[in-house]
N, C-alpha and C positions, 0 to 999 in steps of 0.2 A: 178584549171585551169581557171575558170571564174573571178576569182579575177583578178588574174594575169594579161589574157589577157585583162581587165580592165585600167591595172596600165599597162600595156606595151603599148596599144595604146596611154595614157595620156602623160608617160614619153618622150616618142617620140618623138610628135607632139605638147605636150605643149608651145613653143617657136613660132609655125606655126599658135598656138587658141588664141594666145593674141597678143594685139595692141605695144606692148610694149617687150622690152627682159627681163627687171624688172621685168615682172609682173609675167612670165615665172617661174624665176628665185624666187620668192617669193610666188607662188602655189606647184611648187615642195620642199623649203620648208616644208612651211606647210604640205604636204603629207609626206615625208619624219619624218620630227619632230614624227609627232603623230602617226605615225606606230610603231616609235621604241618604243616612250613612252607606247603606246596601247600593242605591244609585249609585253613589258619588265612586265606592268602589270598583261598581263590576265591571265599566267601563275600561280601565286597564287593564281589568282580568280579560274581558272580551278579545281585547286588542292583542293579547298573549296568545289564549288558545283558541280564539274562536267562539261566536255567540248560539253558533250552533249543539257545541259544546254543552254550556250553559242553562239553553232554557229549561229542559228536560228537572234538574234540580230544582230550579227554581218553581216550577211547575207543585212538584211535591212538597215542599215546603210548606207554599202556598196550601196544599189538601192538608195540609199537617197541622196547622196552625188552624183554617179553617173548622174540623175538625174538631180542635179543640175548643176553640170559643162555642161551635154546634154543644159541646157537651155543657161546657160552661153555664150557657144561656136556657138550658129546659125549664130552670128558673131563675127568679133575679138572683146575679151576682151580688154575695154580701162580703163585707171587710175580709172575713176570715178565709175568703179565696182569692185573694187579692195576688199573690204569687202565681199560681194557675191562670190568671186572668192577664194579669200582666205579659205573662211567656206566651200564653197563645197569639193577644193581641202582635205581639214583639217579630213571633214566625208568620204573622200572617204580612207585617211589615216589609221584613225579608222578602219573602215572598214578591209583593207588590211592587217593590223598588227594583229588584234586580229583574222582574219581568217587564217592567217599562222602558225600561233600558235596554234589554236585551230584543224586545220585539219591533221596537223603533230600529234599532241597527237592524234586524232581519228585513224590514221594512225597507231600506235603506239600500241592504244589498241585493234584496229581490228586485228595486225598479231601477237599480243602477243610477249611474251620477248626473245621466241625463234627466234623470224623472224623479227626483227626492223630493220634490214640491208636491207634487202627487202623492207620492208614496208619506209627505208626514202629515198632509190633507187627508189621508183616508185613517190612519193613523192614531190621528187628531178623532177624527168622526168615531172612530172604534172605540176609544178613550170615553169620551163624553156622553157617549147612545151607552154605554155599560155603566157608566156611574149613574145615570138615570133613571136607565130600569132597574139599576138594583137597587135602590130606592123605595119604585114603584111597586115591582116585584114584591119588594122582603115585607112592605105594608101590605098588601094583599095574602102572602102566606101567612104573617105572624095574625092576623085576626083569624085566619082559618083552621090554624095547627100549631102557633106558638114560634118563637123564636127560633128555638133552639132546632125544630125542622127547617126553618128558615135558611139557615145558615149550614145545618146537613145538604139543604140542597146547593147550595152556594161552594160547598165543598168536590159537591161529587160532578155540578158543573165545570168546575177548574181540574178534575182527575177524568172529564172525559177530554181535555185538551190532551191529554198525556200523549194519545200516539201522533200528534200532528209535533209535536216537541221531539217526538224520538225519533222524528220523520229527516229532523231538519241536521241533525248528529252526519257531520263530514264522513261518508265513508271509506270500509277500511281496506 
């Protein structure tokens, strides 16, 4: 849910954070690209060490990238920061991808092979209620305090997941 609502407020409002429609147009990109790429991967990665492994990174990432579009965005992104905007957009991608993957499979192995229908019905609901309100959400903070809080908050939302990530780390 915190992903999401991450990537739903970005997707949104991204065209409204940049100086430019290009630019817009060229950060969702990059998010997009390396989601799919990052999906497409971590699932063999998963299947090697474990997705419990996994989330904890992705988690950060995700703060990381976040973070930086937060900075990006205090005001509209213009051409001349089109590298910075790009690589945030890019880690927040990462991020996104390798945590949808990763939490579906946690989902998966929390309700066991008798109960995956459930486990990707709730899943599913977790996915869709986060891209919504981050939406909703990122409209109501950016008229109150701007963007660029917007998406600070959207950061420090995804780095209070942190200790339920470090929760789920195989122990040693």
């Amino acid at each position: 849910l915190a992903i999401t609502l991450a990537c739903g407020a970005l997707i949104t409002f991204a065209p409204q954070m940049v100086g430019r429609a290009w630019l817009a147009t060229l950060g969702l990109m990059a998010l997009s690209a390396t989601s799919a790429l990052t999906r497409w991967q971590v699932g063999g990665l998963a299947d090697r060490v474990g997705s419990g492994r996994l989330t904890w990174p992705f988690v950060l990432v995700s703060v990381v990238g976040l973070g930086g579009v937060a900075w990006m965005v205090r005001t509209p992104v213009e051409p001349g920061q089109v590298v910075g905007w790009l690589l945030a957009c890019a880690l927040v991608g990462v991020g996104y991808g390798g945590l949808q993957n990763l939490t579906m499979l946690r989902a998966f192995e929390a309700a066991g092979p008798q109960s995956v229908g459930v486990a990707s019905t709730v899943w599913n609901a977790g996915y869709d209620t986060g891209t919504a309100l981050g939406s909703a959400a990122m409209g109501a903070v950016a008229v109150a305090s701007g963007f660029g809080v917007g998406m600070a908050l959207t950061a420090a939302l995804c780095l209070a997941t942190l200790p339920l990530a470090l929760a789920a780390r195989p122990r040693r």
